[in-house]
MARTI-843828 format. One record per residue (C-alpha): chain; y, x, z. Coordinates in pm, whole numbers, plus 50000, padded with zeros to 5 digits. Each point is the difference from the previous one (the first is absolute). Example, Ala and Ser with C-alpha at 12.3 -4.5 7.8 and 13.67 -1.06 7.14 Angstrom:
<nodes>
+---+-------+-------+-------+
: c : north :  east :    up :
+---+-------+-------+-------+
: A : 49550 : 51230 : 50780 :
: A : 50344 : 50137 : 49934 :
+---+-------+-------+-------+
</nodes>
This chain:
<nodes>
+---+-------+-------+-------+
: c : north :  east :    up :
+---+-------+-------+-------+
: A : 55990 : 67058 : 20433 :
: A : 49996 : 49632 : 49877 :
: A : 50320 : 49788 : 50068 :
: A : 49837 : 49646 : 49924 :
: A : 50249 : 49865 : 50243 :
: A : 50267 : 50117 : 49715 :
: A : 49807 : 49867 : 49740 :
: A : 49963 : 49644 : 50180 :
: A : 50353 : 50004 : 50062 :
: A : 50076 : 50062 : 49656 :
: A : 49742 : 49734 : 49831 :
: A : 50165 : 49775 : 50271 :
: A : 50342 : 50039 : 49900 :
: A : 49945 : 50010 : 49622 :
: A : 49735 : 49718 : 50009 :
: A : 50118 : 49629 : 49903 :
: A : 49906 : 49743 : 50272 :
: A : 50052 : 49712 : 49730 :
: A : 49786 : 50119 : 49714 :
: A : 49694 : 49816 : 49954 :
: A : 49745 : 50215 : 49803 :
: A : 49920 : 49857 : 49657 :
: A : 49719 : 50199 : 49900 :
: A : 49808 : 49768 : 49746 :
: A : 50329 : 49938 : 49836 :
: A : 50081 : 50314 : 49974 :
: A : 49687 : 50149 : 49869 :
: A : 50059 : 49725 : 49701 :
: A : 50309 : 50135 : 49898 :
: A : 49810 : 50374 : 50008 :
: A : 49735 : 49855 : 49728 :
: A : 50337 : 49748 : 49836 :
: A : 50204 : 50346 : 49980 :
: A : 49695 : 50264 : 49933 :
: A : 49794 : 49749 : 49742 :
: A : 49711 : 50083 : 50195 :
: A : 49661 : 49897 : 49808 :
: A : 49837 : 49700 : 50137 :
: A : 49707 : 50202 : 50063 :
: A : 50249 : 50256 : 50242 :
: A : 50105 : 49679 : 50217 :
: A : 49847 : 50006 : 50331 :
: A : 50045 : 49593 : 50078 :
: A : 49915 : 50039 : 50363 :
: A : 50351 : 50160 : 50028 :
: A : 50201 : 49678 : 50000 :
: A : 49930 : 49587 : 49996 :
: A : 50068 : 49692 : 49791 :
: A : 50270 : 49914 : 50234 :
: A : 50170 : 50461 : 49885 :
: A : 50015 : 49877 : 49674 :
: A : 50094 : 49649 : 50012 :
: A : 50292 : 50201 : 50236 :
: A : 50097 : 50200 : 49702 :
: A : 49978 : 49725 : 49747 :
: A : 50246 : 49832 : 50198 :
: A : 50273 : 50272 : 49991 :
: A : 49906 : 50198 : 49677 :
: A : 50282 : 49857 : 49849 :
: A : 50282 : 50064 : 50288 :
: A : 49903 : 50423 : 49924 :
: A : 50195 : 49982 : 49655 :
: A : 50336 : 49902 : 49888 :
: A : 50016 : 49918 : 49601 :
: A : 50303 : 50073 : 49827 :
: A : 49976 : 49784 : 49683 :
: A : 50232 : 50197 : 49822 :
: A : 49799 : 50331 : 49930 :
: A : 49682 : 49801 : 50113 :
: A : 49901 : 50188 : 50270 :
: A : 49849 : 50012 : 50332 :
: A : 50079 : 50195 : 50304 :
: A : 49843 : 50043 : 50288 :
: A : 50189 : 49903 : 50296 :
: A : 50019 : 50271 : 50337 :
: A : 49824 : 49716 : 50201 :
: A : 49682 : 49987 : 49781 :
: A : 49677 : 50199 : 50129 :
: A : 50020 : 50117 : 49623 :
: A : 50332 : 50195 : 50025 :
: A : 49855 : 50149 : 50297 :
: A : 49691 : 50144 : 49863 :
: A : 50203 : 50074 : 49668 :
: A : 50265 : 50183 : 50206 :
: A : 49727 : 50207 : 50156 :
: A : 49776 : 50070 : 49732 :
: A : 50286 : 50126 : 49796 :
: A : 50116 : 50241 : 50315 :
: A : 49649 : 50084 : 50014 :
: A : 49980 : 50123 : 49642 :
: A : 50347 : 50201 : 50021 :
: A : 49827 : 50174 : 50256 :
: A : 49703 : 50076 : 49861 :
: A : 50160 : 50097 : 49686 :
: A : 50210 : 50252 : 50174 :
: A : 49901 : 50376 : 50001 :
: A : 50078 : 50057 : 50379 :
: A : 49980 : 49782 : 50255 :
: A : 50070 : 50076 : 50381 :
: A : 49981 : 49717 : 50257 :
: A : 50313 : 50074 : 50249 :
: A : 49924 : 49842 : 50339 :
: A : 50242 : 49934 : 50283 :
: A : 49732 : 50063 : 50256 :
: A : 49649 : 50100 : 50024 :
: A : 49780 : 49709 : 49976 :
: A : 49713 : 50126 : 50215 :
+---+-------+-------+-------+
</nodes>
């Protein structure tokens, strides 16, 4: 049978009240990080106002170390986030076996 109280409870407790979804913005940093083709972009995904937003803060996501001249990406940049994941992701992939271990049964 179907617990969906459990799963409510669970997307309740794990959600964040104070996040404000930045969709647009982050669908910029998707075609910024995957060099997606002009002709790939679909522009009714985010506004003038998504990447005037990123504009803005592009340059708090890296900290340059004049030294070595390098950039990193800082942990509060959407970019370290979707680098941090798409690296996981291809780990994953690249392993030869691959169980999913769940606490519970989802549904």
């Amino acid at each position: 049978m179907l617990d969906f109280n459990l799963f409510n409870k669970n997307i309740e407790k794990c959600s964040k009240k104070n996040d404000v979804l930045r969709c647009g913005e982050n669908y910029i940093y998707h075609i910024l990080y995957h060099q997606i083709t002009v002709s790939d972009i679909d522009f009714s995904l985010f506004s003038y106002k998504d990447i005037n937003r990123v504009i803005e803060n592009f340059g708090d996501d890296f900290d340059y170390i004049e030294d070595s001249d390098e950039f990193n990406i800082l942990p509060s940049s959407p970019l370290y986030a979707m680098s941090t994941t798409c690296n996981v992701i291809k780990l994953l992939n690249a392993s030869e076996v691959m169980k999913i271990k769940r606490k519970r049964q989802f549904l």
